[in-house]
C-alpha positions in Angstrom: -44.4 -25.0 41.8 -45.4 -22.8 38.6 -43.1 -20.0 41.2 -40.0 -22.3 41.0 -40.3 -22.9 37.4 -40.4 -19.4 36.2 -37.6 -18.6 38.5 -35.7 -21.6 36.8 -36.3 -20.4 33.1 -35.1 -16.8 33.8 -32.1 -17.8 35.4 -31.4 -19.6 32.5 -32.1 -17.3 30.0 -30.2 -14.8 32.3 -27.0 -17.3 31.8 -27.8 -17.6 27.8 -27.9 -13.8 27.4 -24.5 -13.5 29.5 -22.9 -15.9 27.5 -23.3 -14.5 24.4 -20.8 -12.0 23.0 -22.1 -8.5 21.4 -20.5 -6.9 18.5 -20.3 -3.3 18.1 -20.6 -1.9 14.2 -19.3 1.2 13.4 -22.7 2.3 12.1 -24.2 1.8 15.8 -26.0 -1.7 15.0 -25.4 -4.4 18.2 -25.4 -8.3 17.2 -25.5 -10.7 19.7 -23.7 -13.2 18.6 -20.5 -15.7 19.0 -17.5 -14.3 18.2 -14.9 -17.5 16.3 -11.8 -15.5 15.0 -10.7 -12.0 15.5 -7.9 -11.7 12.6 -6.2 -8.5 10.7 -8.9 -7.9 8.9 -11.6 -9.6 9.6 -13.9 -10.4 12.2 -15.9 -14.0 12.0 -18.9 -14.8 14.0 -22.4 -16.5 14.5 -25.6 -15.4 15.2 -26.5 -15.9 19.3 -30.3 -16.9 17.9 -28.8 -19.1 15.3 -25.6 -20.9 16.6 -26.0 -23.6 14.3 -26.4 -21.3 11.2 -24.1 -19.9 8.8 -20.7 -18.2 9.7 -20.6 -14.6 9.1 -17.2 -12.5 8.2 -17.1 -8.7 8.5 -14.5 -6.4 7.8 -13.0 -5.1 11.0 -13.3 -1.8 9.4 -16.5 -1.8 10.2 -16.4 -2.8 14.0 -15.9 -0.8 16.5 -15.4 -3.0 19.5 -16.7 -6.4 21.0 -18.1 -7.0 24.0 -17.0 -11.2 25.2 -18.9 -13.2 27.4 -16.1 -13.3 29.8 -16.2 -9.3 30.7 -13.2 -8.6 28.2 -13.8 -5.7 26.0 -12.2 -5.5 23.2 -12.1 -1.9 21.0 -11.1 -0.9 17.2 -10.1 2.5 17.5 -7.0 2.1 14.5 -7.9 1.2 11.3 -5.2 0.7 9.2 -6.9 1.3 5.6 -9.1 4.2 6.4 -10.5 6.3 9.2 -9.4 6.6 12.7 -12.5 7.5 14.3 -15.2 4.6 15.0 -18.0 5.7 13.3 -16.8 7.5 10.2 -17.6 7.1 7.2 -14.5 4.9 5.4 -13.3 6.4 2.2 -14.0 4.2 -0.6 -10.6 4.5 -2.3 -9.1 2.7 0.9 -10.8 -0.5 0.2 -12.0 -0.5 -3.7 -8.7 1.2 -4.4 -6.8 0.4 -8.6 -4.2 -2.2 -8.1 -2.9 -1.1 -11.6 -0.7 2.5 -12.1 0.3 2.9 -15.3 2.6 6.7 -14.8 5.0 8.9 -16.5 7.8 10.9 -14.5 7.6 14.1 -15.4 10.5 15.6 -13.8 12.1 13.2 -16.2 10.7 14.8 -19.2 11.5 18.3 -18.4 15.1 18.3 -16.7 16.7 15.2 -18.5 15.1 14.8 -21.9 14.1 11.0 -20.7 10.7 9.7 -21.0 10.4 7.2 -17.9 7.0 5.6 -17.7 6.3 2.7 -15.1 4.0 0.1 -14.2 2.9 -0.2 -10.1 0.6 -3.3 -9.2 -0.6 -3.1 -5.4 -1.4 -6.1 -3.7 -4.9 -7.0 -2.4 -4.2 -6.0 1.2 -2.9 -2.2 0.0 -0.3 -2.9 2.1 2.9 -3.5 -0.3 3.3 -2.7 -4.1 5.8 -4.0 -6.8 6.8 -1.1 -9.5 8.8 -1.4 -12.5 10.1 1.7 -14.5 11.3 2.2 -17.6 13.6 5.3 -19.1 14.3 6.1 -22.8 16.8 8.9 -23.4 15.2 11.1 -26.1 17.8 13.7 -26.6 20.7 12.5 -28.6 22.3 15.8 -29.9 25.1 17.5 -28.8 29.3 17.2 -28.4 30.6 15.9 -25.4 26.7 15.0 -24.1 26.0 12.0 -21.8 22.9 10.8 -22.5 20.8 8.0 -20.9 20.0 5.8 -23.7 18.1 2.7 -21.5 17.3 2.4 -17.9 15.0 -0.5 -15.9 14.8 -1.5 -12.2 12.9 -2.8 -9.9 11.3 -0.5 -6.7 9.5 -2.7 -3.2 6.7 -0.2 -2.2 5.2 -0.3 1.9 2.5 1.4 2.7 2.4 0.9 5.9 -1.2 3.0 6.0 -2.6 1.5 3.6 -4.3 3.0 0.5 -6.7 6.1 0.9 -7.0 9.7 -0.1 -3.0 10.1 0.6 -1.0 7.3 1.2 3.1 7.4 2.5 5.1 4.7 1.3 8.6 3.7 1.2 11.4 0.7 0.7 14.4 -0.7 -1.3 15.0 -0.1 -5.2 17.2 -1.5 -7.7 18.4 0.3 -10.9 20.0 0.0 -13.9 21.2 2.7 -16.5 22.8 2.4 -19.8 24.6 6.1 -20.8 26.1 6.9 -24.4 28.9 9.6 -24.4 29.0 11.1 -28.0 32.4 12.3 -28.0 34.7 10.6 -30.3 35.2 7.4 -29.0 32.5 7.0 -28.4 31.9 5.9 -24.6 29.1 3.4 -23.1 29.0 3.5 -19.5 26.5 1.6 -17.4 25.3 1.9 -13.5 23.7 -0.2 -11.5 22.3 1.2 -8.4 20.4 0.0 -4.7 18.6 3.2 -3.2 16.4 3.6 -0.5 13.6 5.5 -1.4 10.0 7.2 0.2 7.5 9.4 -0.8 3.6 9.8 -1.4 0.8 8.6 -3.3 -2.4 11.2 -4.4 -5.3 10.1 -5.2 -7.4 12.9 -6.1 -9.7 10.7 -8.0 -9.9 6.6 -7.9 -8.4 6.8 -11.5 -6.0 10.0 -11.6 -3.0 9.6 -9.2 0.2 11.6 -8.8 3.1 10.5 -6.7 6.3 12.1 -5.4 9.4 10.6 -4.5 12.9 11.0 -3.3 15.6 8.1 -2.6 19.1 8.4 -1.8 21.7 4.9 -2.4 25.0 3.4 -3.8 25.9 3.0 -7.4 28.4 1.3 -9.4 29.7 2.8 -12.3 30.9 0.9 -15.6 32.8 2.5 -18.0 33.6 0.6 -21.7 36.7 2.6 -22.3 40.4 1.4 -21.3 41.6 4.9 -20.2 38.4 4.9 -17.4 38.2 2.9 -14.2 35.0 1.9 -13.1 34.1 3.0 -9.2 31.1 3.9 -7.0 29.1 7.0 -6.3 26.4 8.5 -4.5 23.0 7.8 -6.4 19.9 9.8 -6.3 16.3 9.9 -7.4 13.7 12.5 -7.7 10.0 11.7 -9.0 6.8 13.4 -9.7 4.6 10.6 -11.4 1.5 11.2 -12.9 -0.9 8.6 -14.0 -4.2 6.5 -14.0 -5.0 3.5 -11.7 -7.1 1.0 -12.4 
């Protein structure tokens, strides 16, 4: 009889332990546990011992696969905000990354006379940015001179990588300029202007960044003077911004 009954409770336990999922972490720990959502970023789960405990939530960064009751393995090779490689350490600027860059262009300063600072905030998931600049011409001498005098816009950052060490981004910008002529009349013209524009983001430290840019769009040009006609024109955009994130 005592033969039957410890044949009885290993087959059970034999059918508990195979219908318990096993996660895989990155640093080589195994959890046997129950696996109850597999999202973007996270992974959520129970503990096999305590099923009726607390629900845990780790960061699928940290996972490199799951083994499911059913057979199905499922692996993490990708991550999109830091290493590739299961097992790696992640770089901490891909998940405690500034959400703040406050920057000053300064291929602005030296080839236009315009001080253009600007004002990035990243989103939580690193994944998408919203950037403001704005220009100031500073040069205001000189006959027959067109000078920018004001200039704002809006630019839609995606980084589709993520933030890290270097980070590619790109997407849709709007601008607009205000120019002064200083010929007599005296001429205001105005542009507004949708590019398309890409580039990196450096980060050599968490704080000091540097990004380059380049975008290429379609402007329309006001002019304030009878004798002009307003009309449209190829618009570009170069950018070396240096600044500090926070």
């Amino acid at each position: 009889m005592r033969t039957y009954l410890y044949i009885a409770l290993l087959f059970f336990a034999t059918a508990q332990l195979r219908a318990q999922d096993t996660l895989f972490k990155t640093d080589g720990a195994e959890k046997l546990a129950k696996i109850f959502e597999v999202n973007e970023t996270q992974v959520k789960y129970k503990l096999a011992s305590n099923p009726e405990g607390p629900l845990y939530i780790i960061g699928k960064e940290n996972v490199s696969r799951i083994h499911y009751a059913n057979g199905i393995v499922e692996n993490f090779p990708v991550i999109k905000s830091g290493s590739t490689i299961p097992g790696m350490k992640l770089d901490p600027r891909a998940t405690d990354f500034g959400r703040n860059f406050i920057s000053v262009n300064v291929l602005d300063m030296l080839s236009k006379t315009i001080l253009t600072l600007g004002y990035e905030y990243t989103f939580k998931s690193g994944l998408f940015s919203l950037k403001v600049p704005v220009s100031f011409g500073l040069d205001t001498d000189g006959y027959y001179y067109e000078n920018k005098s004001f200039g704002t816009g809006l630019d839609f950052n995606l980084y589709p990588y993520g933030q890290g060490r270097a980070n590619f981004f790109y997407g849709p910008s709007f601008e607009y300029k205000k120019y002064k002529f200083t010929a007599e009349p005296e001429d205001i013209k105005s542009a507004y202007a949708l590019l398309f524009q890409a580039g990196f983001l450096f980060q050599p430290t968490r704080h000091f960044n540097i990004s380059v840019s380049a975008g290429i769009g379609y402007a329309r040009i006001i002019r304030e003077i009878y004798y002009y006609n307003n009309k449209g024109d190829v618009a570009t955009r170069l950018g070396l911004n240096i600044g500090y994130k926070f």
